[in-house]
N, C-alpha and C positions, 0 to 999 in steps of 0.2 A: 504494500500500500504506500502509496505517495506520503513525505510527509506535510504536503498542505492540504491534501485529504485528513489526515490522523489527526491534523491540529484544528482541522473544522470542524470536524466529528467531537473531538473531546472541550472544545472550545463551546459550542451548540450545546451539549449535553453538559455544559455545567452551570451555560446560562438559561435553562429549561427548570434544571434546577432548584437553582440559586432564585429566580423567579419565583417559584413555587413558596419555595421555605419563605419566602419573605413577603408572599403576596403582593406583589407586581409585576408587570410586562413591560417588555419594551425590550432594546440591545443592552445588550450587559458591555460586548467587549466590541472597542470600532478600532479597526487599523492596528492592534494589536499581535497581528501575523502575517508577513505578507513574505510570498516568497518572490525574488526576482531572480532573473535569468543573467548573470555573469557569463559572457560572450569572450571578456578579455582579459588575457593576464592580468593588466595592470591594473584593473579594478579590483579582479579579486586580491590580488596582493593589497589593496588596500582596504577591502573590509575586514581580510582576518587580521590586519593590524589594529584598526578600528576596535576590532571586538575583542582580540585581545586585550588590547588596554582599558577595557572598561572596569577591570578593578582598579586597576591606579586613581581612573578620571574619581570611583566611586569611593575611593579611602578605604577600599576593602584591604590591599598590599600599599605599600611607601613607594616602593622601586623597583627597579629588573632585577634584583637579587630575589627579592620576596614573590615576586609573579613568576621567576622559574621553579617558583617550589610551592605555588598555590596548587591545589590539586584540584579546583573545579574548573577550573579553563581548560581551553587546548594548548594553549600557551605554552605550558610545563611539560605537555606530549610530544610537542615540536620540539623542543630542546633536550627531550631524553630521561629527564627528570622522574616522570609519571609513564607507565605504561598500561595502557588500556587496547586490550585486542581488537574492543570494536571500532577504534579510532586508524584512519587511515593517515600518513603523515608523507607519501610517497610525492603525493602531487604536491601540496603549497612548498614544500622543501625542496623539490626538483625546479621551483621556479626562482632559487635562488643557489642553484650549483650544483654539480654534479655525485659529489662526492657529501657525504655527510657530515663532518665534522665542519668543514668549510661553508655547506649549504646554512647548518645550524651559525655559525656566525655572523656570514651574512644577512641573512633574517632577524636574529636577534638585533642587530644593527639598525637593519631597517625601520623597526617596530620603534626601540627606542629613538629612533628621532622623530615616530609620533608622536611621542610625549607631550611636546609643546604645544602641539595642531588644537587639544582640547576637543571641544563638544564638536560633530563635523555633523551639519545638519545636512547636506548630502548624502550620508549616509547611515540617516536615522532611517527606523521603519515611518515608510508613507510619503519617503522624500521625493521615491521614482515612479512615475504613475506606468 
């Protein structure tokens, strides 16, 4: 199953819900999940930097020391830190080298000099119609 099917489906079914228990109607969630179609590297290179750093932006970690070793991002999977079978790490790290050690410095590199970019409403949900 797709996941912007599984996220409609569970998204619907909690606002049917959540309706119920609380006696009212109407939308619960708007623009909440939107999947877009990434055509080119260089975007997607910059969303998972984007999404990476959203614990920094969120004071959840300080720094890149603390986000290679948070364990709910992908972040920390990309750099080796965390390993999770069901996570693929082949493609965003083939798009900065060939070799692994070198791909991972690269990228790491990358990311943090989003740091300073902050909030990137380009690339919030709802930005891209």
């Amino acid at each position: 199953m797709p996941i912007s099917t599984a996220m409609r489906r569970l998204l619907t079914g909690y606002a049917v819900w959540y309706n119920r228990r609380h006696r009212r109607h109407g939308h619960l969630f708007q623009n909440r999940f939107k999947s877009i179609l990434c055509q080119e590297d260089v975007y997607l290179m910059e969303l998972v930097r984007y999404i990476h750093l959203n614990p920094i932006r969120a004071g959840i970690v300080r720094d890149m020391k603390e986000l290679g070793r948070y364990p709910y991002g992908g972040h920390s999977v990309l750099m080796g830190k965390v390993r999770r079978e069901w996570q693929e790490t082949a493609g965003v790290l083939g798009l900065f080298g060939e070799k692994a050690a070198s791909s991972r410095r690269a990228y790491a590199e990358f990311v943090e000099k989003g740091i300073g970019q902050g909030k990137r409403p380009d690339l919030s949900v709802g930005a891209v119609s």
